[in-house]
C-alpha positions in Angstrom: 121.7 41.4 94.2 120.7 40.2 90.7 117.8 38.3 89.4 117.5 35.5 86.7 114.8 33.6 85.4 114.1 30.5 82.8 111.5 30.3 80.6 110.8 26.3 79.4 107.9 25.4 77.5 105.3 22.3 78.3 107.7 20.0 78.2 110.3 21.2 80.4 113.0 22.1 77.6 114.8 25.3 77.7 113.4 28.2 75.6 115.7 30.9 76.9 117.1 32.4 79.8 117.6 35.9 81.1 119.2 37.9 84.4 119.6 41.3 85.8 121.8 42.9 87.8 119.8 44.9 90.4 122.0 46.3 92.9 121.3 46.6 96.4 117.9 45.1 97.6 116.7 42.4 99.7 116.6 38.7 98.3 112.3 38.7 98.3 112.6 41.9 96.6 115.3 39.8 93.9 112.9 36.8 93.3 109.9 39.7 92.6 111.9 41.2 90.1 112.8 38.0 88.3 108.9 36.9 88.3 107.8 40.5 86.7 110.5 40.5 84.4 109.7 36.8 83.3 106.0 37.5 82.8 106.9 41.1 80.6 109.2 39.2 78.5 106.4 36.4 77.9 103.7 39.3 77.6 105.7 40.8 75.1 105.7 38.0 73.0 102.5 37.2 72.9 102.4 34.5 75.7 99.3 34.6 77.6 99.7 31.6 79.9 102.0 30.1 81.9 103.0 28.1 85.1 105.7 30.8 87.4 107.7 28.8 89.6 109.3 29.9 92.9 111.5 28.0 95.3 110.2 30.9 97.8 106.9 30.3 99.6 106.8 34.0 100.6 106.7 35.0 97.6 104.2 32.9 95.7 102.0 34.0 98.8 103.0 38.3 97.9 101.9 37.3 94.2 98.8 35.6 95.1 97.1 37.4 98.4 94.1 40.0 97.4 95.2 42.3 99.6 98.7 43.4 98.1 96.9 44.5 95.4 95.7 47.3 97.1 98.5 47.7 98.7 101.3 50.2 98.1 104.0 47.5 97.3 105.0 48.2 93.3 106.1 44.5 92.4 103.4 42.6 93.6 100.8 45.0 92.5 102.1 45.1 88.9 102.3 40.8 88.8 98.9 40.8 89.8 97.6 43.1 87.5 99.4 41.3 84.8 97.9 37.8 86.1 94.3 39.4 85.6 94.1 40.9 82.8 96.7 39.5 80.4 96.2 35.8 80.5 96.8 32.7 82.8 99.0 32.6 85.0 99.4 29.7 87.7 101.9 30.1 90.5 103.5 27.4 92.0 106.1 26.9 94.7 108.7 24.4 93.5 112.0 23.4 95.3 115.4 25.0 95.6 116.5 22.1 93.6 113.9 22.4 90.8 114.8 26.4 90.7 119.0 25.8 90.3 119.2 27.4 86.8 117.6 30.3 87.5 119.4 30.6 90.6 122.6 30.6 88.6 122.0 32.4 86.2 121.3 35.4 89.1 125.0 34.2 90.6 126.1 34.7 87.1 124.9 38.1 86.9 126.5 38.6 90.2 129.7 37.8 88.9 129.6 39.9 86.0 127.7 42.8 87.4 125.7 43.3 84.3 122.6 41.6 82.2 121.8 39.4 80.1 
């Protein structure tokens, strides 16, 4: 499984782009992965808002319920803590259309078996 991500500012144009090849997990555990390595990329430099979007309605809720927090579930808990205390951060649930680039750029990693 690999993970891929796009970042694009306000109006929709392409800053850059990044993927990783994970191995084996499960697909929910993929788009986690992209979504915390998207927000430590941004956090890193300096962002301290922005809009993650997921073509995954499962996960937006794992980023968003109170409860994971507490909860012994790594990924969640970390997006979360990152969410509220480093900035503003909106999730929204967009569709498998809207998320295509990302979605390649994981295939991509896939192909290649390595990151970019």
């Amino acid at each position: 499984v690999a993970a891929g991500g796009v970042i694009c500012d306000q109006a929709d144009n392409w800053v850059f782009g990044y993927n990783w090849y994970l191995g084996n997990c499960t697909p929910f555990e993929a788009k986690l992965w992209g979504i915390l390595d998207g927000l430590l990329i941004l956090f890193n430099k300096r962002y301290k808002q922005a809009t993650i979007q997921t073509n995954n309605a499962n996960v937006a809720k794992a980023l968003t319920d109170k409860e994971m927090e507490d909860s012994g579930v790594t990924i969640p808990r970390r997006v979360q803590r990152i969410r509220r205390f480093e900035g503003q951060w909106k999730i929204r649930v967009v569709s498998r259309e809207t998320n295509i680039i990302a979605d390649c750029l994981g295939k991509i990693c896939l192909a290649w078996k390595t990151s970019l």
